[in-house]
N, C-alpha and C positions, 0 to 999 in steps of 0.2 A: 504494500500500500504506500503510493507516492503522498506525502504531506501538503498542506495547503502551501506550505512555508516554500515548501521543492519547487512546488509547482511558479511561484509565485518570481520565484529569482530563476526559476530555466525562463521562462517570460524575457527577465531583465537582460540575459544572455541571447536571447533570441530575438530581442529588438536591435540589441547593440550590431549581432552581427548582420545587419541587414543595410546594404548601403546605399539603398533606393534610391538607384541611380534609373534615368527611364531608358528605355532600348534603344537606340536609335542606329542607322548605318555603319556596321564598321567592314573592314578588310576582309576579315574571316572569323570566323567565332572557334571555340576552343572550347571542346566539352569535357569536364574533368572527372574521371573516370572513379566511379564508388559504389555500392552496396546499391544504389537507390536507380531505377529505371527512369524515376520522373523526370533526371537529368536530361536525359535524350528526348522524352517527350516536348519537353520544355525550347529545348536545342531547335525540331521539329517546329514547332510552331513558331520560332521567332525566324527561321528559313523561309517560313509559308507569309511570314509578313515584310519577307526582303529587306532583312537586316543583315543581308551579307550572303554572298555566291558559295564557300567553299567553308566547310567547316572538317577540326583534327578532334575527332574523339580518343585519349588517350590515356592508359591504365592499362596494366598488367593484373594480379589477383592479389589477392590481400586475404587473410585468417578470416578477414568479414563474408567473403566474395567467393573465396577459392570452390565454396560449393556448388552456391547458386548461381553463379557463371565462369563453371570453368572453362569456356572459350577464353578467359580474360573480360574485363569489363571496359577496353574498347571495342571488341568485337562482340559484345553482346549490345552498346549501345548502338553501330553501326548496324544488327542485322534487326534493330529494334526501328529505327529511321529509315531502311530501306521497308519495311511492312508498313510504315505511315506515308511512304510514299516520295522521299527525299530520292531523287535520281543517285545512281551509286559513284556518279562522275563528279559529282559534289560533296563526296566522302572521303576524308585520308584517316591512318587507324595509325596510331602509333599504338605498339601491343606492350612496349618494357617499363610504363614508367611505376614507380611504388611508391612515389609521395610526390606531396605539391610542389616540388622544387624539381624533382623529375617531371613532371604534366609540360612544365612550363616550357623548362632546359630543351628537352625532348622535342617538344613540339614546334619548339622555333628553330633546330634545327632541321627538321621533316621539313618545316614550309619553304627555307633555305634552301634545300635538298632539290625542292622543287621548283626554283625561283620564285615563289610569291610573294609580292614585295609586300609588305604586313605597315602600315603606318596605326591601325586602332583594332584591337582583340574584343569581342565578345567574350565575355570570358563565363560561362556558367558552369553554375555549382551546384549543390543541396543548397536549401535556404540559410539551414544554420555556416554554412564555409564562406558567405560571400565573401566577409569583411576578410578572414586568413587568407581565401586565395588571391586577392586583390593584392593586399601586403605582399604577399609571396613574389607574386608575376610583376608590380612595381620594382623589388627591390632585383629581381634578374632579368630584365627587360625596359630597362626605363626610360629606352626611347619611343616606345611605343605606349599609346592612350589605351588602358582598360575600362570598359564598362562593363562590370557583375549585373548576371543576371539569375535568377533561380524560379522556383516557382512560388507563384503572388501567392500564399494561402498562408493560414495565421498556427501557432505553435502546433495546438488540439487537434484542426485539421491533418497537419505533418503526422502527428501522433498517431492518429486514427489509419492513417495510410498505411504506416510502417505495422504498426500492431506489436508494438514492443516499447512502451512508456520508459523505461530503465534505458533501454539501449540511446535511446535518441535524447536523455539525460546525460548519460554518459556521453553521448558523442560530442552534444555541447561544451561542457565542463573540458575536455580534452581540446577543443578547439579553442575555446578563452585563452585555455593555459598554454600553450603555441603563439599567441599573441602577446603573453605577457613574455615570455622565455626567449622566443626565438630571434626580435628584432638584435639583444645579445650576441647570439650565439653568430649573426652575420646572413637570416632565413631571410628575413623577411623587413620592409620598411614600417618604424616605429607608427605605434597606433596610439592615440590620447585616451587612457579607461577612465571613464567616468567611476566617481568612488561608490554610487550602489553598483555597477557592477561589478567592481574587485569586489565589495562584501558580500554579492549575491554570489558568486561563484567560491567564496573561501567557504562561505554557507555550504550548499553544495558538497565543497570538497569532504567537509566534516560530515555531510549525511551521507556520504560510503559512496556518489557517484566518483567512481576515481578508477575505472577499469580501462579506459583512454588515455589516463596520463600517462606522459613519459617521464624517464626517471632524468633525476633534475641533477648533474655534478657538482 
C-alpha cells in the first residue's frame, strides 16, 4: 500500500520532471529506448503531425526489458511504428545503447554515419525522463536545440498504464537522483531543484523507493 505522503511527492517529482516544452519542427527526432511502448507510440504521432522526416529509435535490453523485448527495445519500438504505419524508410535503429548517454552518443553518431545534418533533436522519453534526458543530450551535444517530448497524461494515468505503482515510484526517485548526482560526475548539464522537491524525493528515499538508485562513491 502506496501512502498519501508517496503519492503526494512522486507528484512533486513528476511535475519537476516535465519540461513542457510544445513540439514543434525539428531535424529528426530520437526515440529513447525503455520498458515503456508508449515511447514509440508517442514518437508515431508526432511523425503523423510533421514534426520531423526521419526519426533513430535506440536501446539495446536492460534487467527491465530483456524479457518483454528481447528483440532489444529499438527494434521493438521500430517494429511497433512500422504496425502504426511510419514508412520503414523513415526508421534508423540503433540496437547497442544501455543508458542515456549511450541513446545520445550512439545516435549522433548513426545520423553522422548517414550524413544527416541534425541542427534541432526531438528528443522523446517516458514522461517521468524528460527533464534527465534533456540534461543528458544538452551536456553531449550542445550544439544542437533539444525539444522533450513524452506522453501529455498526468502521474495516475502513467500508473494505471504501467500496472505497477512501486515500479514507476521507483523509477522516478532513481531518475531525480541522476539529476542530482550526475551533472558531478561530468552526465549531464546542471538542473536548479526546487527545495520541495529534494524533500519530496529524500521522502521517498526513506519510504524504501530506492531499487533505481545507483550507488553513490
Amino acid at each position: 500500500m502506496i501512502s498519501a505522503q508517496a503519492w503526494s511527492d512522486a507528484q512533486q517529482l513528476w511535475d519537476f520532471q516535465q519540461m513542457r516544452h510544445e513540439p514543434r519542427p525539428c531535424s529528426v527526432a530520437i526515440g529513447l529506448g525503455s520498458h515503456d511502448l508508449g515511447v514509440a507510440d508517442v514518437t508515431v504521432d508526432l511523425y503523423r503531425r510533421g514534426m520531423f522526416p526521419l526519426v533513430v529509435f535506440t536501446g539495446a535490453t536492460s534487467r527491465t526489458t530483456r524479457d518483454r523485448m528481447p528483440r532489444g527495445e529499438a527494434e521493438h519500438y521500430r517494429e511497433r511504428a512500422l504496425e502504426l504505419g511510419v514508412p520503414d524508410s523513415a526508421i534508423l535503429v540503433e540496437p547497442n545503447a544501455r543508458n542515456t548517454g549511450e541513446n545520445i552518443n550512439f545516435s549522433r553518431a548513426l545520423l553522422a554515419d548517414r550524413d544527416v545534418t541534425v541542427s534541432s533533436v526531438l528528443l522523446v522519453s517516458k514522461p517521468y525522463e524528460e527533464r534527465r534526458a534533456y540534461a543528458t543530450a544538452r551536456k553531449l551535444w550542445p550544439e544542437v536545440e533539444f525539444v522533450s517530448a513524452s506522453a501529455p497524461m498526468p502521474l495516475t494515468e502513467y500508473v494505471d498504464s504501467i500496472k505497477d505503482p512501486r515500479f514507476v515510484l521507483d523509477m522516478l526517485v532513481g531518475a531525480q537522483q541522476r539529476l542530482l548526482i550526475y551533472p558531478e560526475q561530468g552526465f549531464m548539464i546542471r538542473q536548479d531543484v526546487p527545495d520541495s522537491v529534494a524533500v519530496a524525493y529524500e521522502r521517498l528515499c526513506a519510504a524504501g523507493f530506492t531499487s533505481r538508485l545507483v550507488p553513490v562513491l
